[in-house]
N, C-alpha and C positions, 0 to 999 in steps of 0.2 A: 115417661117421667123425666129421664132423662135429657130430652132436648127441649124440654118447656123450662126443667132449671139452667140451661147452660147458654141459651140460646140469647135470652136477654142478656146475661152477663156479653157476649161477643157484640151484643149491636152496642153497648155503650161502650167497649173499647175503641171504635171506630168513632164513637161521636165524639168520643171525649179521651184524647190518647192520654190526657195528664190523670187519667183514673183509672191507668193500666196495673199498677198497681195494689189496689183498692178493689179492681176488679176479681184478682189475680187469690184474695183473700177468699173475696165471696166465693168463686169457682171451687176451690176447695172447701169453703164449709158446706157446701153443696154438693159435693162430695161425696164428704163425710157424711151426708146425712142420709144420703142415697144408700152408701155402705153399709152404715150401722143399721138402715130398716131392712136392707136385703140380709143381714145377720139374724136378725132378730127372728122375721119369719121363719130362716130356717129352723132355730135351733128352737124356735115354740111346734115347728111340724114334728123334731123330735121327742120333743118332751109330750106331746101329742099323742105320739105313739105307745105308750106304758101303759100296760091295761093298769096294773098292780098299784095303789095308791098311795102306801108306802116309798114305793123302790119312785114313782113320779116326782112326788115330795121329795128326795132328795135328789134327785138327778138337776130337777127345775132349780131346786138352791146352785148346785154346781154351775148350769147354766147360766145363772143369774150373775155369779160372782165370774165368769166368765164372759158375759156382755159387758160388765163393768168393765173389766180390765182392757177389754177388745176397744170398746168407746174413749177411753182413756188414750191407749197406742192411736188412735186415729186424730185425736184432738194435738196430741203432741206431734204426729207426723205434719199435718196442716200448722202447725204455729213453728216448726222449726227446733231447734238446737234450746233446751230449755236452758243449761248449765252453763254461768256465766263464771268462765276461767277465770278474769281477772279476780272474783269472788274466792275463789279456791286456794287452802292455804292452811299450812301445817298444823295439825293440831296445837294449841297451847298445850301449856306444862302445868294446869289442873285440870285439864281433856282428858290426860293419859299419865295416868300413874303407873310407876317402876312397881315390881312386883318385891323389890329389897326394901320397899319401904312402906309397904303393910305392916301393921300391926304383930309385935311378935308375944305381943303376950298370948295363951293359951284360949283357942278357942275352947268353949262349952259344946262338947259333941253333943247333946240334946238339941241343937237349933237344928242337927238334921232332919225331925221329923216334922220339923217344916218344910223340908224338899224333897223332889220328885224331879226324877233322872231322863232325861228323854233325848233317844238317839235316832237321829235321821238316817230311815233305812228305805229308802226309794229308789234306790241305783243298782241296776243289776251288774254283773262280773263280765260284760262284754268286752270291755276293753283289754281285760287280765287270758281272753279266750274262755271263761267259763258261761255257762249257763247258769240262769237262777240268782236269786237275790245276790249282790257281793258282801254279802255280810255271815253266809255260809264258806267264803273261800277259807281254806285249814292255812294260817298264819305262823303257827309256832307252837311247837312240839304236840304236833296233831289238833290241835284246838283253833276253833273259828274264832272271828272277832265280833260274834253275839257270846261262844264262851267265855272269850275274857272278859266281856263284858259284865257281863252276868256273874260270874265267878267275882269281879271287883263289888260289886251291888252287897251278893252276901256275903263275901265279908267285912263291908263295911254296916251294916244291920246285926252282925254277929256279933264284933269288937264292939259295938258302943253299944247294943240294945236299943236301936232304934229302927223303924220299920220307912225305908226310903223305895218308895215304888217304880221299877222301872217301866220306862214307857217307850214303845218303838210307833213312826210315825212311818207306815209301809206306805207302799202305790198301788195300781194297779198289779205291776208288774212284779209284785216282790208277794203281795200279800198269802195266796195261796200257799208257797210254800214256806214262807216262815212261821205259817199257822202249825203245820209240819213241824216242821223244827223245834217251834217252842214246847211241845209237850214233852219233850226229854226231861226239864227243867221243874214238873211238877212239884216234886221233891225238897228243890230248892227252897231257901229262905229269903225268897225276895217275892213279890209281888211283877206279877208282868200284863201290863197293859197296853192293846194297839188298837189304833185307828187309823183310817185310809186319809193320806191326802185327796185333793180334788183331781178327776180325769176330766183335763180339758179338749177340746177339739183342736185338731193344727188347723190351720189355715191355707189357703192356696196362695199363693205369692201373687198369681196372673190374675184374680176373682177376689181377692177378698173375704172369699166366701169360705163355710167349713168342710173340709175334704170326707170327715164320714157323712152319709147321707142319711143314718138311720143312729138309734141309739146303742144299734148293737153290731156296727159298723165294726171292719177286723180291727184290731189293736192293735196295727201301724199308723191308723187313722187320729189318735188319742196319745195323750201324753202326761206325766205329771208336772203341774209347774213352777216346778222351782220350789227350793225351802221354804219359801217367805210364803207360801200356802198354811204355810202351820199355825197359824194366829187363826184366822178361816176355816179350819180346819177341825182343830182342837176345841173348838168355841159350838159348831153346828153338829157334831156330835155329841155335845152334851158332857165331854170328858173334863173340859176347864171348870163349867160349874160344878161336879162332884169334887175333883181337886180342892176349889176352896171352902167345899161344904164338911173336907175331910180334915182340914184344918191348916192344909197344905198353904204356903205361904209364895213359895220360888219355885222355879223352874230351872234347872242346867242343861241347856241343849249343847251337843255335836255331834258333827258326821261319825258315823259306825266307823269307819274305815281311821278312824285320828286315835290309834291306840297312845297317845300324849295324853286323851283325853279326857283325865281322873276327876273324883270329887277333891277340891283342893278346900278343907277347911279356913285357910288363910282370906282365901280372895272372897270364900260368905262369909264369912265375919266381918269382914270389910265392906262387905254392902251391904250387911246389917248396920253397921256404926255410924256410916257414910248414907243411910238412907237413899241410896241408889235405886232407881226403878229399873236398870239395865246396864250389866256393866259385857262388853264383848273385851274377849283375850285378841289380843294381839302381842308382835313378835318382833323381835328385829329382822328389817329385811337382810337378803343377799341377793346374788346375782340369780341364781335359783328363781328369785319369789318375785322378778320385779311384774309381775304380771296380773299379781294377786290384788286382791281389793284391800283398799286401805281409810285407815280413819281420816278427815277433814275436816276444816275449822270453814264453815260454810256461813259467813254472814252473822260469826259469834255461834253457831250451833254446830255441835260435833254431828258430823255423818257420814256413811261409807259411802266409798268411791268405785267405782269397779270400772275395771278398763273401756268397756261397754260403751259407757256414758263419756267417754273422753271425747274430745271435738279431734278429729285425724291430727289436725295442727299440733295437736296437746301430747298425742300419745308417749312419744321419748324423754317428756319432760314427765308425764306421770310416772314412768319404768326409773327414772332418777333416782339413786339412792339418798343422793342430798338431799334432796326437798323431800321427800317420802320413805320415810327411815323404818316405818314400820308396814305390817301389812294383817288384815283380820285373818284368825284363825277359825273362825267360824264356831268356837266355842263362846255359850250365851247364858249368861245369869239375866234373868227376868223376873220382874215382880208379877204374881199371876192376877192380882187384883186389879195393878196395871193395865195387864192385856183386855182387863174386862172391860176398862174404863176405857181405852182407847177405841174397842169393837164399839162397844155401845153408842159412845159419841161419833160413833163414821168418821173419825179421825185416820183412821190406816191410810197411807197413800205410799206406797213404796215405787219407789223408779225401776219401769219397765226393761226390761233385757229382752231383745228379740234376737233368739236364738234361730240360727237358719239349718234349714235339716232339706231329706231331697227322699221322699217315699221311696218303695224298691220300684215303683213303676217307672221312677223317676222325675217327678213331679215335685216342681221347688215349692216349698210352704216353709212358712215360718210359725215357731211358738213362742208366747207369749210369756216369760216367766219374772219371779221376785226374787230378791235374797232376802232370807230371814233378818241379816243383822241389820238391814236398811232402815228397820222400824226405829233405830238407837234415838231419830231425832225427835219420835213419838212421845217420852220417856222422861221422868224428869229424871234431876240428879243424876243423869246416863254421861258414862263415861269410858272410854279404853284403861285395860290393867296389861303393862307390858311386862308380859310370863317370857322365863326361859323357854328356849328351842326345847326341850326337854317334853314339853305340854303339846307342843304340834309335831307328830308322828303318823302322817298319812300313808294310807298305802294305795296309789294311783295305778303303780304299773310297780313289773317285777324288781324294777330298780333297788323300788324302795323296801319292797317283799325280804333282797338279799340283805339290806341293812336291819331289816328285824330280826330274820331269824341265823345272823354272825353270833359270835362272839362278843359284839358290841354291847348285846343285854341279857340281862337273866331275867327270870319272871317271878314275881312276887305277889300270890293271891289274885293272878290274873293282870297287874302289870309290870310295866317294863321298868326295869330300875338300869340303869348307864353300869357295865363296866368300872368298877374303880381302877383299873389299869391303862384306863383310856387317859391321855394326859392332855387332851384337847376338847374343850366344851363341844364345837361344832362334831355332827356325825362328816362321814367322809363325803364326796361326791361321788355318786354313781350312775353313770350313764352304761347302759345294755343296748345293744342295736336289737333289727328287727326279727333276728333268730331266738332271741328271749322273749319276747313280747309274753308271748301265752304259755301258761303256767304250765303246761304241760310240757313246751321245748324248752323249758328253763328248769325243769326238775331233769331233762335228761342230759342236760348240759352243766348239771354241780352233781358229781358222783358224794360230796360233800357238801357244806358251805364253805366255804375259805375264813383262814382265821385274818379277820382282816383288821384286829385291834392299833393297829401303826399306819394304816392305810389313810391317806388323804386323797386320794384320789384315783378311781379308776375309769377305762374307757372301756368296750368290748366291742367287737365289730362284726359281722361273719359267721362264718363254720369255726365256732369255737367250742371246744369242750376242756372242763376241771375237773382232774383226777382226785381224788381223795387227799385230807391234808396238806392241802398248799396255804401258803402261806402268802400276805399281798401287804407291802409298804412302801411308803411313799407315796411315787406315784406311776400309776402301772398302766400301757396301754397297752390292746392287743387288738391288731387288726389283722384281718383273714379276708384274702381280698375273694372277688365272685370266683366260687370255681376252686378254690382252696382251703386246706383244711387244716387249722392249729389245733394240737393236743399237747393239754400241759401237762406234765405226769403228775403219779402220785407224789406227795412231799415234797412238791417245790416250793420254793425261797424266790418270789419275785421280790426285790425293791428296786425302786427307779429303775425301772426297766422300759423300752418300747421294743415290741416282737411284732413283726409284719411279714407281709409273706406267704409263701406257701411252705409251712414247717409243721414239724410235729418234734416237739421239744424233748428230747430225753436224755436219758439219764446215762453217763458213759463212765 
């Protein structure tokens, strides 16, 4: 098949050199079409495979929403660079509204038992060194970040008398054991609901084709894709239609790991008044975030950016603080009748991110994924609400782990309240080298946490270890070069300090 499509296209570039170009289109949608039916086969020999007519029926759906997506990347790889720069352009100033200038009159706590709380829990602790979902990692003072979470849920159903249901949206990869987990919770006075995102197939980089061969291929061969599955997701389980048949109105999505990430009555109430279909938090940038995905003024319609989609040319101007002042927090107020409307009309078209990965065999593929808040252009009345740093509190790597559980916060019914002794809005910067990375060299490297309420900044480098009760302001760095070893004692007083070396610092 393939030299009966490719074959004519070559004798008319010879006849005709002025339809080289032209040629050059056809070649590739020819291609593509070769691809997409060598896909297809496959993953119909998989879905073939299921004896079981249930477990068929949904796998075929996942499939299906997966040839779409696959056919989509092939039509955009064949036409080129979709996103026209010059088009690209700062939110206007009723895109995104300041969060000091919401409504301060009192909101009515009764509008909560129109919402339902849903945290994206798809990401395991590989990066922190753990195994298992990362939404079991112990964050602060023994308690995971589904405890606080969960602990924030009931007591907000306890204080108002309203029953706001939480919902976790697992993976593959997490599902199992936070099935585990959640029975601790029985008890509790909150409602908990989960459903599996879709497991897609990766891709081989060299074929095109899907690297598992079967449908029960190991689970290096699969993957989840991306947030923006939760519309797809949430819809073919059947959970959004119960939601609005329960009389559930909204939705508030964020990552598990954004302990920032509370019910903020201000910002519903405001998309209550504002009739908003979708409103995503965003933040002021820093140097920190110039990486992050950001709001855009696209052709008059607000929609997020992500570095992904940037044309190479563009990239330093995207990381600009000037032109790109904000960046999305991935927290999402959604109208759910919305998301019905939008599914139903086959309106969903979210811009592809091809994430590159490399099996243990070593074999390059690529997956395919979404981000949830891309849908914002789907949406009417959808807009940015620019929340204080306060609301985004992730926890990526142990950096950020040290700034949660310092002295910088205390906890309050599961969240984090700032320090009133801190006398700077911004938390500190904290950069840990690669001897902290996993949580386990980083719990035996703070015999404490350090009080680090004056601190703006610190660096770590090396063989380093913190004695008990030290103290860290300013700005502190510590480097330990290969082969050497710093020990700060107990009770020390670093400010503005740089220590390098091979030392072990004490006390005389």
């Amino acid at each position: 098949m393939a030299s009966s499509l490719s074959t004519p296209g070559s004798q008319q570039v010879k006849a005709n050199p002025r339809a080289r170009g032209a040629s050059h289109i056809d070649f590739k949608s020819a291609t593509t079409g070769v691809a997409a039916k060598a896909m297809r086969n496959e993953l119909n020999n998989m879905v073939a495979e299921i004896q079981d007519s249930a477990a068929r029926k949904h796998f075929d759906a996942e499939m299906s929403g997966f040839f779409g997506l696959f056919n989509r990347y092939l039509a955009e790889k064949a036409k080129g660079e979709r996103l026209d720069w010059d088009k690209v352009k700062s939110p206007a100033a009723e895109q995104v509204t300041p969060y000091s200038q919401l409504t301060s009159k009192a909101a009515d706590p009764s509008i909560l038992n129109k919402l339902a709380v849903l945290k994206l829990n798809g990401g395991l602790g590989t990066t922190m060194g753990c195994t298992g979902p990362k939404s079991v990692i112990e964050v602060r003072d023994g308690m995971t970040f589904l405890d606080l979470s969960v602990r924030q849920i009931e007591h907000l159903n306890s204080t108002h008398n309203v029953n706001v249901p939480f919902i976790l949206m697992n993976s593959f990869n997490t599902d199992d054991d936070t099935a585990r987990v959640i029975q601790k919770y029985a008890n509790h006075n909150v409602e908990i609901l989960t459903f599996n995102q879709s497991r897609y197939p990766r891709v081989s980089k060299e074929t095109n084709l899907p690297t598992p061969r079967s449908a029960t291929s190991d689970k290096s061969n699969w993957y989840p894709p991306g947030h923006g599955d939760l519309y797809d997701a949430i819809n073919n389980c059947g959970l959004l239609d119960r939601l609005i048949a329960a009389g559930k109105e909204y939705l508030f999505v964020s990552n598990v790991d954004n302990l920032g990430a509370t019910v903020d009555l201000n910002i519903f109430q405001h998309m209550i008044d504002t009739q908003a279909e979708f409103i995503s938090e965003v933040t002021d940038k820093t140097k920190a975030d110039v990486k992050g995905g950001t709001l855009i003024d696209y052709e008059g319609q607000v929609r997020l950016l992500e570095i992904a989609q940037v044309p190479k040319d563009h990239v330093e101007d995207f990381k600009s603080i000037k032109k790109f002042q904000i960046f999305n927090c991935n927290s999402l107020w959604i109208n759910l009748k919305a998301i019905k409307r939008v599914l139903t009309n086959d309106e969903l078209d979210l811009e592809i991110i091809v994430n590159n990965k490399e099996l243990p065999s070593g074999e390059a593929v690529i997956q395919l994924e979404t981000a949830c808040a891309a849908a914002i252009k789907h949406f009417r009345g959808a807009k940015g609400v620019n929340v204080p740093r306060s609301r985004f509190l992730p926890v990526k790597a142990c950096s950020d782990l040290l700034l949660i559980q310092s002295d910088l916060y205390s906890l309050e019914h599961g969240a984090l309240v700032m320090n009133n002794q801190r006398l700077f809005g911004q938390t500190p910067v904290v950069k840990l080298g690669d001897t902290f990375k996993k949580v386990s060299n980083y719990q035996k490297r703070f015999k404490s946490i350090p009080n680090i309420i004056e601190l703006d900044h610190l660096t770590v480098s090396g063989d380093v270890v913190f004695g008990r009760g030290v103290q860290l302001r300013g700005t502190v760095i510590i480097v330990a070069n290969e082969g050497q070893h710093i020990t700060i004692p107990e009770g020390s007083v670093l400010e503005n300090k740089l220590i390098s070396g091979a030392l072990s610092v004490i006390d005389h």
